[in-house]
C-alpha positions as CSV (number, residue, x, y, z in Angstrom):
1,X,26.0,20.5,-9.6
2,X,27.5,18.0,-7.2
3,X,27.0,14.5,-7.8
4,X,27.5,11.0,-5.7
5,X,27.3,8.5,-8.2
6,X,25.9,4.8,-7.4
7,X,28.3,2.7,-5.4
8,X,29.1,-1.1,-6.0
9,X,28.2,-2.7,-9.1
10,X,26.2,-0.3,-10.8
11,X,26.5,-2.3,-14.4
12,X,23.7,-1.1,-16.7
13,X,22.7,2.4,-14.8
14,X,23.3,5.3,-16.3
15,X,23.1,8.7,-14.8
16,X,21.7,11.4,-16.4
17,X,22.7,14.8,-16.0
18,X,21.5,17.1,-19.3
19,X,20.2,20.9,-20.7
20,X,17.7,20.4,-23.4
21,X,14.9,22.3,-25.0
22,X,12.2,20.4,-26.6
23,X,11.0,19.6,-29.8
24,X,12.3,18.0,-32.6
25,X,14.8,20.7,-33.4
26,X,15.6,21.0,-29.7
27,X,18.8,21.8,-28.4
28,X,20.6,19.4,-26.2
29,X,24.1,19.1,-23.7
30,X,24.6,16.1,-21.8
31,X,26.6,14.4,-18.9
32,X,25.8,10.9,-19.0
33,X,27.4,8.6,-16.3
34,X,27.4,4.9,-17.6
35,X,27.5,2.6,-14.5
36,X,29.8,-0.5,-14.2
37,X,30.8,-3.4,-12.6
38,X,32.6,-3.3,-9.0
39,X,36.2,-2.0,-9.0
40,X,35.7,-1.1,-13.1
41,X,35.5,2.8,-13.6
42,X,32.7,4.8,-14.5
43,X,32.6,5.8,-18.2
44,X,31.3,9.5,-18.8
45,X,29.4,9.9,-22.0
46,X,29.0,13.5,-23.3
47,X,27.1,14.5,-26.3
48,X,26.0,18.0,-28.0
49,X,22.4,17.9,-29.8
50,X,21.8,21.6,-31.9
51,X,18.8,22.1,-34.3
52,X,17.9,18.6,-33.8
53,X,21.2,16.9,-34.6
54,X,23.2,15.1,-32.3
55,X,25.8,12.0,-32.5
56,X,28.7,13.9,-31.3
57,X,29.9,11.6,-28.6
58,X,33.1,11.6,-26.7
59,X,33.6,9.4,-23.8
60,X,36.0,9.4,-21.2
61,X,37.0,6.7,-18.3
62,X,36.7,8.4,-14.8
63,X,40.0,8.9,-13.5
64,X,38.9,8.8,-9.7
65,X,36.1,6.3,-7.6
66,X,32.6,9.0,-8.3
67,X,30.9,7.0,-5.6
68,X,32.9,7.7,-2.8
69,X,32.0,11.2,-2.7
70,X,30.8,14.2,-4.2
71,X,32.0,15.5,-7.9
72,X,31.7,18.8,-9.4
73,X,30.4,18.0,-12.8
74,X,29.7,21.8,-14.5
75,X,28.2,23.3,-18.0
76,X,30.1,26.4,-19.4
77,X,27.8,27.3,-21.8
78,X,28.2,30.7,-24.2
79,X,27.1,31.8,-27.4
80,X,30.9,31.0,-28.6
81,X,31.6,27.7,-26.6
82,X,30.2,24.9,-24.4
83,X,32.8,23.6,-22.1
84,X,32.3,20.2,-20.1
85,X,34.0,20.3,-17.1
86,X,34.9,18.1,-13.7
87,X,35.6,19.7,-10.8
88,X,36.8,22.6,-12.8
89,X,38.9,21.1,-15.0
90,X,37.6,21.1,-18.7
91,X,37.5,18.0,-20.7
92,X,35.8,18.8,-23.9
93,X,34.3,21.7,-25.6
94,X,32.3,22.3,-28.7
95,X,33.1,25.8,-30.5
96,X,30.2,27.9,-32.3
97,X,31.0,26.6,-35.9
98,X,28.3,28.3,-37.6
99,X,30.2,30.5,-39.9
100,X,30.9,27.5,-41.7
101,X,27.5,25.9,-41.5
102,X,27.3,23.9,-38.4
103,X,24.3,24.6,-36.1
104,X,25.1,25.7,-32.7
105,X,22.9,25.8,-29.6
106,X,22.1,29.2,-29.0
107,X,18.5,30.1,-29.4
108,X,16.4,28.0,-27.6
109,X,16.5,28.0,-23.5
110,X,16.9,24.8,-22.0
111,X,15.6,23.2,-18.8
112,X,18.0,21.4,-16.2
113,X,17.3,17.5,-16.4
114,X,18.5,14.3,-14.2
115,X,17.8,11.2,-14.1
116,X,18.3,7.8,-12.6
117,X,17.6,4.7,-15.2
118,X,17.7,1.2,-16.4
119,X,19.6,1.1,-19.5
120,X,21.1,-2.3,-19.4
121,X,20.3,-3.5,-23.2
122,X,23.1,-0.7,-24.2
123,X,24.7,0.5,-21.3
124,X,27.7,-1.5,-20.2
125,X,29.8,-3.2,-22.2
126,X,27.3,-2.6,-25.2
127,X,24.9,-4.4,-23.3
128,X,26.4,-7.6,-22.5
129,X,26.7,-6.8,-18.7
130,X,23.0,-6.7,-17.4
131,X,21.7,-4.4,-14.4
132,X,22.1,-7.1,-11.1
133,X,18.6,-5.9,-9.7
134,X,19.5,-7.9,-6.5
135,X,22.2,-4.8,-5.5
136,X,18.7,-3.0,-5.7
137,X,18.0,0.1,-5.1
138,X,20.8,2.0,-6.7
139,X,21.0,5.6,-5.4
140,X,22.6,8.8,-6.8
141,X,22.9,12.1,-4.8
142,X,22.8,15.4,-5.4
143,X,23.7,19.0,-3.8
144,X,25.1,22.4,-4.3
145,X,22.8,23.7,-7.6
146,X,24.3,26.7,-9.3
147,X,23.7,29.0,-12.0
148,X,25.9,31.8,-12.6
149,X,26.5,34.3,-15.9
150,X,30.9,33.3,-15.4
151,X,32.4,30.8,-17.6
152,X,36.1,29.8,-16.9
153,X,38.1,31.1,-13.8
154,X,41.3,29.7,-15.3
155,X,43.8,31.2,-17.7
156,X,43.4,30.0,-21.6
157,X,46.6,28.3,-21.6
158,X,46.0,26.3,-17.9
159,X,42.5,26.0,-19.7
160,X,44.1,24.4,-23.1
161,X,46.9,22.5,-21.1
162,X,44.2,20.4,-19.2
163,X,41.8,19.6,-22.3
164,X,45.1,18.2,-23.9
165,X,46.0,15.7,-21.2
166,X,42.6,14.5,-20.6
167,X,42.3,14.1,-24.6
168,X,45.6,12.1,-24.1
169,X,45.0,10.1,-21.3
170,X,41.5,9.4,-20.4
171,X,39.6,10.1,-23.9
172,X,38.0,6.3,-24.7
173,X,35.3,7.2,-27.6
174,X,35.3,10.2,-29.9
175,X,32.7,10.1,-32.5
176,X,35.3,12.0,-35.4
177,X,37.6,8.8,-35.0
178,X,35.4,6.1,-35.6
179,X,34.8,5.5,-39.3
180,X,32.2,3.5,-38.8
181,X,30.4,6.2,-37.2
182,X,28.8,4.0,-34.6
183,X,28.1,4.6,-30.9
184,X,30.6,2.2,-28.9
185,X,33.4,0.8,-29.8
186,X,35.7,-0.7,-26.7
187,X,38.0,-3.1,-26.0
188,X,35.2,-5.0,-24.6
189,X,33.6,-4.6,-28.0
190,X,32.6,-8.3,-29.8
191,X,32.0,-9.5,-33.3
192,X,28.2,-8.7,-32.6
193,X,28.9,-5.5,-33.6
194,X,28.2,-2.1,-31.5
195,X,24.8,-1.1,-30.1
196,X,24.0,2.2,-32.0
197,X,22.2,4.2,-29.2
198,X,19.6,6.7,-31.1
199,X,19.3,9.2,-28.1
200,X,16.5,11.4,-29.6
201,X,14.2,8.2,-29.1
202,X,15.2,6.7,-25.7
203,X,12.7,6.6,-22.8
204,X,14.4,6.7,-19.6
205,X,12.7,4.0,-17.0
206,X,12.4,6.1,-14.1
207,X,11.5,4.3,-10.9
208,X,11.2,6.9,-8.8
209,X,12.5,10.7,-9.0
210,X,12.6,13.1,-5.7
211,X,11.1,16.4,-7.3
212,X,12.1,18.6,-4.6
213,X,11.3,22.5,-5.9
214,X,10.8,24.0,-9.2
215,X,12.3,27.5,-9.1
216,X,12.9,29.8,-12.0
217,X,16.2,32.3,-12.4
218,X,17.0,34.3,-15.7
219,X,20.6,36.3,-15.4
220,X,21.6,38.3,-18.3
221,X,25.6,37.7,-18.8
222,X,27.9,40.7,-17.8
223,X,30.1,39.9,-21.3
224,X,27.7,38.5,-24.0
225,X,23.6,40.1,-24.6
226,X,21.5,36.8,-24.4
227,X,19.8,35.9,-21.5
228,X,19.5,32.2,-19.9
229,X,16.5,31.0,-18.7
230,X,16.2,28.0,-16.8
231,X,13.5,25.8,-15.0
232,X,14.9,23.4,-12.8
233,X,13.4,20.2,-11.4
234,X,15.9,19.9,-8.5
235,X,16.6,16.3,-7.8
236,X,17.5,15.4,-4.7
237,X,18.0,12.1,-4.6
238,X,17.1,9.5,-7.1
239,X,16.6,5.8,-7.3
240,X,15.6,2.7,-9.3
241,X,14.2,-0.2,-7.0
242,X,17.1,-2.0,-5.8
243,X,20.8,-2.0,-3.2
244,X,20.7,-0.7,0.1
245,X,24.1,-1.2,2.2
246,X,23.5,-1.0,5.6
247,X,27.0,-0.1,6.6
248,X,27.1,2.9,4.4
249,X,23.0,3.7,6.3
250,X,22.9,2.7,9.3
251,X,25.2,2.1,13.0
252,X,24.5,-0.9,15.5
253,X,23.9,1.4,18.6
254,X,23.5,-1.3,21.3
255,X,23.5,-5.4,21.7
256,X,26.8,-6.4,22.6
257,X,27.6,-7.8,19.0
258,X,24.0,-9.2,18.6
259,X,23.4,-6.8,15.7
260,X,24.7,-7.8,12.8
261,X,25.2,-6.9,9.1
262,X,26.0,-9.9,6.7
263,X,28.4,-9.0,3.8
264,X,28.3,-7.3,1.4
265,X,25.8,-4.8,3.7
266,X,22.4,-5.7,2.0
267,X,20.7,-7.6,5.1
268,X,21.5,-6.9,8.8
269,X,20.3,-9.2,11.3
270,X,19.2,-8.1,15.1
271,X,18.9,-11.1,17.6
272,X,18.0,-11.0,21.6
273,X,18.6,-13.3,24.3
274,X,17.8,-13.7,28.2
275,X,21.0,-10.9,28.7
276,X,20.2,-8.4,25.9
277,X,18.2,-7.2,22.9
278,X,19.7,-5.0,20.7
279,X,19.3,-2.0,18.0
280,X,20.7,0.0,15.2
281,X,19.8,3.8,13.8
282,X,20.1,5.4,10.6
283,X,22.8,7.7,10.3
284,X,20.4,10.4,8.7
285,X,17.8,12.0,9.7
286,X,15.0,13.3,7.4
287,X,12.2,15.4,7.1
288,X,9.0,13.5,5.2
289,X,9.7,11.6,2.4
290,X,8.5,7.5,1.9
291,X,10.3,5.0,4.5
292,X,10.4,1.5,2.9
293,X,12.2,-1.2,4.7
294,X,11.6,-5.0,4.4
295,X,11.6,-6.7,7.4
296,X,11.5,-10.9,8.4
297,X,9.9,-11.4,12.2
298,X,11.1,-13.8,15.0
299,X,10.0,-17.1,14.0
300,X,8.0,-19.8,15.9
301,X,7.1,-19.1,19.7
302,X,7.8,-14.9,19.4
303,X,5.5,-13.9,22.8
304,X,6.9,-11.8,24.7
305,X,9.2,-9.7,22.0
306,X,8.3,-6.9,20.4
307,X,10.1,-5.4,17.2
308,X,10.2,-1.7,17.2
309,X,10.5,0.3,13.7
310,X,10.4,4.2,13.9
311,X,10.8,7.2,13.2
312,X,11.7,9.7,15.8
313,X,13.7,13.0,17.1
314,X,15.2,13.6,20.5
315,X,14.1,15.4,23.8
316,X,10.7,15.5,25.9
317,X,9.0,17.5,23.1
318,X,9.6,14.8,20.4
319,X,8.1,13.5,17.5
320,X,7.9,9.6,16.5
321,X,6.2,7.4,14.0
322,X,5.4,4.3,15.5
323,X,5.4,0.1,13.8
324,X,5.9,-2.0,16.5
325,X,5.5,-6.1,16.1
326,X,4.1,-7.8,19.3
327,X,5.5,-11.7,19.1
328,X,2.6,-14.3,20.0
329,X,2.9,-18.2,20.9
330,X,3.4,-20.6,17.8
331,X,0.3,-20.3,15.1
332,X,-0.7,-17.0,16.7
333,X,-0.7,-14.0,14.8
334,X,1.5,-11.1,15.6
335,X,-0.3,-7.6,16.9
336,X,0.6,-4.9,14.2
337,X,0.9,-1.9,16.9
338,X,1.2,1.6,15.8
339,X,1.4,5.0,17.3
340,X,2.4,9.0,16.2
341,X,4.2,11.4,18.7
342,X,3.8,14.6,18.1
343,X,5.6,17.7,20.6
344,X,5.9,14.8,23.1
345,X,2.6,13.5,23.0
346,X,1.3,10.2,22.1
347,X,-1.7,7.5,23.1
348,X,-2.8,7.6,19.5
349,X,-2.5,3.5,19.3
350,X,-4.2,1.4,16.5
351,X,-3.2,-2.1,16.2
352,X,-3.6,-4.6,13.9
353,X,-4.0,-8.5,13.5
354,X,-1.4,-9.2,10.4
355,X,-3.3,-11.2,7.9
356,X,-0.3,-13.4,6.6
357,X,2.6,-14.8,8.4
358,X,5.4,-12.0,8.7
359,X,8.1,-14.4,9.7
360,X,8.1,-16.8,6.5
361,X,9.5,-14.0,4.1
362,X,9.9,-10.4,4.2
363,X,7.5,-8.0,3.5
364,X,7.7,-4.6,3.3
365,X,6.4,-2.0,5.7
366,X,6.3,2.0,5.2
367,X,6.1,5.0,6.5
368,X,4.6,7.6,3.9
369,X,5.4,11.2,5.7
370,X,4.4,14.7,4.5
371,X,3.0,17.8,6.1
372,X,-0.2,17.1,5.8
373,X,-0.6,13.1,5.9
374,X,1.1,10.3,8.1
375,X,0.0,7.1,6.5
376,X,1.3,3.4,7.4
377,X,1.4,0.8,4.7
378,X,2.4,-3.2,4.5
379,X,2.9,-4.1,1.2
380,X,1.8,-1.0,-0.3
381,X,-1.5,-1.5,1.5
382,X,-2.9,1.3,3.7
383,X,-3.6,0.2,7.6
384,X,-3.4,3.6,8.9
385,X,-3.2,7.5,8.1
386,X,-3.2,10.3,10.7
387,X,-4.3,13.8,9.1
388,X,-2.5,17.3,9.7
389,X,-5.1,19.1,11.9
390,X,-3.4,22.0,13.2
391,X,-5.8,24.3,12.4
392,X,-7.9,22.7,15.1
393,X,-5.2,22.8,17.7
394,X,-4.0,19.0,17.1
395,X,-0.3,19.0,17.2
396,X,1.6,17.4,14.0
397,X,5.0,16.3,13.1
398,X,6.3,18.8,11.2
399,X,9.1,20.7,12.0
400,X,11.7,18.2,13.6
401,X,14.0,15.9,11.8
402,X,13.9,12.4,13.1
403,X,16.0,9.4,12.6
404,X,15.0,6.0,11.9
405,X,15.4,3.4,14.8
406,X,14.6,-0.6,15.0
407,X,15.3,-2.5,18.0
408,X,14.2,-6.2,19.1
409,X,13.7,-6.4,23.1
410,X,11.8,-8.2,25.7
411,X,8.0,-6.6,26.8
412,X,7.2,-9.9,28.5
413,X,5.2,-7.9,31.0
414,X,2.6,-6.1,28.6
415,X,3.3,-7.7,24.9
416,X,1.4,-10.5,25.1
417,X,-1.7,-10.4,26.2
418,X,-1.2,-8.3,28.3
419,X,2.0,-9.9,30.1
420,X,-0.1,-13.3,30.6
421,X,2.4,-14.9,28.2
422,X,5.9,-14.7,29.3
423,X,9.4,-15.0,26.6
424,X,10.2,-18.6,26.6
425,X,14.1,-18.1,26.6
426,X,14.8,-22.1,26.2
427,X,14.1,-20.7,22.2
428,X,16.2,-17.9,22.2
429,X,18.3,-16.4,20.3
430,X,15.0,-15.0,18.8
431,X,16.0,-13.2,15.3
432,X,14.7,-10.5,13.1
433,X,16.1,-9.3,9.7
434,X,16.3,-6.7,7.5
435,X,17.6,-5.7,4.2
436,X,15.7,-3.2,0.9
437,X,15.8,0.0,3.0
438,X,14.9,3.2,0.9
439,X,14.0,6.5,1.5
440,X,12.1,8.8,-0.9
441,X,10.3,12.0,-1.7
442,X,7.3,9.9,-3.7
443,X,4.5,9.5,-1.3
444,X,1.4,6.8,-2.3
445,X,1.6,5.7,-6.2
446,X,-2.4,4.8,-5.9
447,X,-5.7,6.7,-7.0
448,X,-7.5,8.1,-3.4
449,X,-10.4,6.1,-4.5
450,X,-8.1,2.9,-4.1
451,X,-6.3,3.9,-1.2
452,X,-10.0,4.5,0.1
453,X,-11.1,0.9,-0.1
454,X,-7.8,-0.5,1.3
455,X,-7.8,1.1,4.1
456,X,-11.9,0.5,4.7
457,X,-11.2,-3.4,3.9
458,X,-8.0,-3.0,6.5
459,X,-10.1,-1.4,9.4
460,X,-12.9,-3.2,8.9
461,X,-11.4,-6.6,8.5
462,X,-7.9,-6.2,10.5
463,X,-8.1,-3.5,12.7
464,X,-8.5,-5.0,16.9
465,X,-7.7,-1.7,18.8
466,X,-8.8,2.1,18.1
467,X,-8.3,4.8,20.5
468,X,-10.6,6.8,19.3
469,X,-13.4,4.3,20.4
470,X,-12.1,3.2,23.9
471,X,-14.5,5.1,26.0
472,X,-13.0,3.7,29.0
473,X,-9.8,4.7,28.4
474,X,-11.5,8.3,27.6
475,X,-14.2,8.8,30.2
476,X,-14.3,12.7,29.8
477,X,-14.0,12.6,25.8
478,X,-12.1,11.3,22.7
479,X,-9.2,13.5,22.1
480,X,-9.8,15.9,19.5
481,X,-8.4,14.1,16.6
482,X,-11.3,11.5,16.9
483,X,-14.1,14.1,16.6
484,X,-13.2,15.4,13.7
């Protein structure tokens, strides 16, 4: 598997990359990737768990920056050896032992594991560096899953010649050499002693996990007669809540410099004046998944601005996913406006009166996409949802991959009310900001019965336009979504 580890100061993450079996007596081989603080390397904890027993660390320093792209990180596992390797070269292996009494994993099938955790009381520097959950959310990567029935493509002695200079130079923990037997010892290590990490027990805090596919292969191996089995959970990306950097997300399309991103790259700021708005787009696109970002609003006198967030592809026939904040005079309350585009068409608008101030502190809005659900959501609260109804003829967004755009530009003529309320440029610049931007494959983390009576008590109480009940705007008939 290819990795991308988490950039930055990724103190008190770890990483987890594992086979196991389950059980008490389960079988066990693990990459784990113990995160660090900025410009210190990654250290790479491996450990081999057979019939139960484990505590045969080694650790390693990682001789190359794992965040800047993506690793190779590989199990060679036979009923003779298990070789760790990194982008094929090996740097530890664990022989099959048993003839003189020590268990080997060979019986048991294992699953493929990963995942992305808090692990700050052990982690880094035994625990005395703590997880800086203001760099939230961390992010891993994944790509290019294989199983094969081949072990080594390298001859024994390029093989041996490798293992040996690794074990020389970037070897930092083996568990035979420490006579304490203990988990950690460093030169960070103080007279508090070492944090003794009893893996069979841990818990891993998952925020959130992208569960892509589960697919199931079995091989049997050309040279030895056992087969492999294995289950995967393919993760696709993971995260716990936490650093976005918008340099590494997003480009400033348009504004003449009045986009900005403020260093380190975890807010970035668009402003517009009497000669120009501006904009910025993600540098992805994606196909459903959760949209979180948290957004400030112009301040003060906002009429006449709107703030566009969306999602949307390219060409006549496109598809979009419509927030849109209409500004309003001082002590008004913005107009939430939302709309979906799907195969070019639109005029699906609800809008909203926001029931707090948006401009005082950000709050977070998102767009909760999958093939058979659009829903909208401020602050995890449901305004709006927009059903897959194909099967009637209603055209969905399905099949194109959109981008996500925000811009902040004059609509004096129709934002507010109606265009009655012109942009009073004596208070520009007029600023919006953004920072917390993730992506994800969870959808809503409520029962339906709850998301039920949020969006009834949104509607009811909050809701100020429906197109589906403007029977002037629809003299000959509702379109066919509001029927239904």
């Amino acid at each position: 598997m290819q990795l991308k580890l988490v950039p930055g100061n990724s103190a008190g993450t770890v990483t987890a990359y594992y086979l196991s079996s389950l059980g008490a007596n389960r079988d066990e081989i693990d990459f784990e990737f113990l995160g660090n603080t900025t410009g210190e390397p990654y250290t790479l904890h491996t450990n081999v768990y057979a019939q139960g027993k484990g505590e045969r660390e080694q650790q390693f320093r990682m001789w190359f920056n794992p965040t800047l792209d993506f690793h190779t990180y590989s199990i060679v596992w036979t009923p003779r050896i298990i070789i760790f390797l990194v982008d094929n070269t090996p740097i530890r292996e664990f022989k099959n032992r048993e003839a003189f009494g020590v268990p080997f994993p060979k019986k048991q099938p294992m699953r493929l594991y990963s995942s992305l955790w808090n692990a700050d009381e052990w982690a880094t520097r035994g625990g005395l560096v703590k997880t800086d959950l203001s760099r939230a959310p961390f992010m891993a990567s994944y790509r290019n899953f294989k199983v094969r029935a081949r072990g080594l493509s390298q001859s024994s002695m390029t093989h041996r010649q490798k293992l040996r200079w690794y074990d020389l130079k970037e070897l930092s923990y083996w568990k035979s050499n420490d006579p304490a037997s203990k988990f950690i010892k460093s030169a960070n290590h103080t007279s508090n002693g070492p944090h003794i990490y009893t893996h069979a027990t841990y818990v891993p805090k998952l925020s959130y996990i992208l569960s892509y596919t589960t697919t199931m292969s079995s091989f049997y191996s050309q040279s030895n007669t056992f087969l492999l089995i294995f289950c995967i959970h393919f993760l696709v990306v993971a995260y716990i809540a936490g650093a976005t950097n918008f340099y590494n997300d997003f480009d400033i399309t348009w504004g003449g410099g009045r986009g900005r991103i403020a260093r380190p790259g975890d807010v970035l700021t668009l402003s517009l004046d009497r000669v120009s708005g501006s904009g910025f787009q993600s540098k992805k696109a994606y196909l459903f998944g959760r949209i979180d970002m948290q957004l400030k609003l112009v301040p003060g006198n906002s009429a006449g601005t709107v703030t566009a967030y969306y999602l949307s592809s390219q060409g006549t026939n496109h598809d979009e996913i419509d927030f849109e904040f209409l500004g309003n005079t001082t002590g008004e309350p913005y107009t939430l406006h939302t709309n979906v585009y799907a195969q070019g068409k639109g005029e699906r608008e609800q809008q909203f009166r926001m029931w707090f101030d948006p401009t005082s502190d950000f709050h977070t809005y998102s767009i909760v996409w999958t093939p058979k659900i659009i829903v909208f959501l401020v602050d995890n609260m449901p305004i709006r949802e927009f059903k897959n109804r194909e099967a009637f003829g209603i055209p969905f967004p399905k099949n194109q991959p959109m981008r996500l755009y925000s811009s902040l530009w004059n609509a004096d003529e129709w934002a507010t009310r109606g265009g009655l309320v012109k942009t009073d440029w004596s208070r520009a610049p007029f600023m919006a900001s953004y920072r917390n931007f993730n992506v994800r494959a969870g959808g809503l983390s409520q029962s339906n019965m709850t998301h039920r009576q949020k969006l009834r008590w949104v509607r009811r109480n909050h809701m100020i336009y429906n197109y589906c009940t403007d029977a002037k705007r629809f003299p000959r008939g509702f379109p066919a979504e509001c029927k239904l």
